[in-house]
TORKOL-4160 file (C-alpha; in steps of 0.2 Angstrom, whole numbers, padded with zeros to 4 digits, m for minus):
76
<pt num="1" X="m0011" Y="m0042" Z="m0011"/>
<pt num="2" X="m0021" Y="m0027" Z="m0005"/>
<pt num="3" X="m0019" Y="m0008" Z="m0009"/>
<pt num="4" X="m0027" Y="0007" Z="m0003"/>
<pt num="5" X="m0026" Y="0022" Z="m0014"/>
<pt num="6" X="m0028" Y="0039" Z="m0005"/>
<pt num="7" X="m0030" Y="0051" Z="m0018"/>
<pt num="8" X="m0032" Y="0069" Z="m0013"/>
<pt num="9" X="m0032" Y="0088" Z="m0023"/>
<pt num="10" X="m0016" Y="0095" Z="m0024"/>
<pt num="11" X="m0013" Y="0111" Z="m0014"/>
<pt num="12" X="m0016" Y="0125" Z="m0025"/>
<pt num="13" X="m0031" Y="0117" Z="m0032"/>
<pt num="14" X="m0050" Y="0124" Z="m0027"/>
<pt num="15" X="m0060" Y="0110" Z="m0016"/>
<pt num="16" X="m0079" Y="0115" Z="m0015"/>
<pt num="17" X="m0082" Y="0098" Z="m0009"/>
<pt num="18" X="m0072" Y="0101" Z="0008"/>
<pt num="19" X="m0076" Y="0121" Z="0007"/>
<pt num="20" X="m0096" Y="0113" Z="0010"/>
<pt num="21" X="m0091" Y="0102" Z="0023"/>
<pt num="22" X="m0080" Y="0116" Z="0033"/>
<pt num="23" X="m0095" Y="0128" Z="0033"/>
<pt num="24" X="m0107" Y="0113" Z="0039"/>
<pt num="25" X="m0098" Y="0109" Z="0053"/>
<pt num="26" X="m0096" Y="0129" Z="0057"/>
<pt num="27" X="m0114" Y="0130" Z="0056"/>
<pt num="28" X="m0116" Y="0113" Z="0069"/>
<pt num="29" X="m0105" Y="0124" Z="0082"/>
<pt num="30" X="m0088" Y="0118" Z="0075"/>
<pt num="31" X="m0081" Y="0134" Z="0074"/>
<pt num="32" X="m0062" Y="0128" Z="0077"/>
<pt num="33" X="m0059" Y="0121" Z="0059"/>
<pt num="34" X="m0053" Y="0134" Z="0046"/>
<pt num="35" X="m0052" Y="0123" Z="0032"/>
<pt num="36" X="m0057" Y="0106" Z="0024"/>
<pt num="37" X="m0049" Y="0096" Z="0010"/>
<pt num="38" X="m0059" Y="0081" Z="0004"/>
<pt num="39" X="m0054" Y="0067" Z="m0004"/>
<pt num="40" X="m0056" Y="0048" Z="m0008"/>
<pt num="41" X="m0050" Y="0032" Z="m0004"/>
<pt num="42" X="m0047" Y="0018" Z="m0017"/>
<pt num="43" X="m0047" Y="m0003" Z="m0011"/>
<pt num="44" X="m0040" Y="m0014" Z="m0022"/>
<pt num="45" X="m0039" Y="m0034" Z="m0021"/>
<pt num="46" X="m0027" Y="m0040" Z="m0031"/>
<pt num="47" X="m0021" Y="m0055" Z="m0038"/>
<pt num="48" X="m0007" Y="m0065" Z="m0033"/>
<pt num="49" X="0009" Y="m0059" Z="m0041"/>
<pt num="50" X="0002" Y="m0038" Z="m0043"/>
<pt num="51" X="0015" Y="m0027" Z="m0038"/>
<pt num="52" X="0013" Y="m0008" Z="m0028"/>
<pt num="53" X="0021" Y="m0006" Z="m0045"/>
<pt num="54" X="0006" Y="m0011" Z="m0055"/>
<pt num="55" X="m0004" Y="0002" Z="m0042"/>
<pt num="56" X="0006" Y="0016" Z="m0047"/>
<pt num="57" X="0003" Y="0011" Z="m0065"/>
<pt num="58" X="m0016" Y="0010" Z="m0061"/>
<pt num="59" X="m0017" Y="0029" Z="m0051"/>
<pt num="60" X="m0008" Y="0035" Z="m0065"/>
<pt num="61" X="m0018" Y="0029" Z="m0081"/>
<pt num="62" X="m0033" Y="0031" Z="m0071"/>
<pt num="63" X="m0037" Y="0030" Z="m0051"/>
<pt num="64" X="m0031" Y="0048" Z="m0050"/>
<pt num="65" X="m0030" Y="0063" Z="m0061"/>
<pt num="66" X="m0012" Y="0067" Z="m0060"/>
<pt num="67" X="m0013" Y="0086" Z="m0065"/>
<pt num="68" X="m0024" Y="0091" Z="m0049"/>
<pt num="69" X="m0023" Y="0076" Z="m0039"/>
<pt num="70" X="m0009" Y="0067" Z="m0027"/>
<pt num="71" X="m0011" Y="0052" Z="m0023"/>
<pt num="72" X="m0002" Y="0038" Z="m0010"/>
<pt num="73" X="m0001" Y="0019" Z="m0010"/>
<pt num="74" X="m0001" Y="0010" Z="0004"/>
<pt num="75" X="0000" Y="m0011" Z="0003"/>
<pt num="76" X="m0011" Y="m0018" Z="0019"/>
């Protein structure tokens, strides 16, 4: 089985990471984006038998930090 993680900043929470990137493109002549949020995507290879259960286990003990970030599972 395959899973991607997409783990993202929950709203609310401060993201200097896609605050740098807005004011890039801005300074590049992209002057139509008003904001940015950054985040990061996971790939996992599993073995025969893991469940999108066991991912969820996985974000929550570790792949994400549930307090500020989201995070979605998608099996592919």
């Amino acid at each position: 089985m395959k899973a991607r993680v997409h783990v993202m900043l929950k709203n609310g929470v401060l993201d200097p990471q896609g605050e740098a990137v807005r004011h890039a493109l801005g300074a590049m002549g992209f002057d139509g984006v008003q904001g940015v949020r950054q985040g990061k995507v996971i790939e996992l290879d599993l073995a025969e038998g893991a469940t999108e259960a066991d991912v969820t286990q996985m974000c929550e003990k570790l792949l994400a930090n549930t307090v500020i970030e989201s995070y979605s599972v998608e099996v592919v």
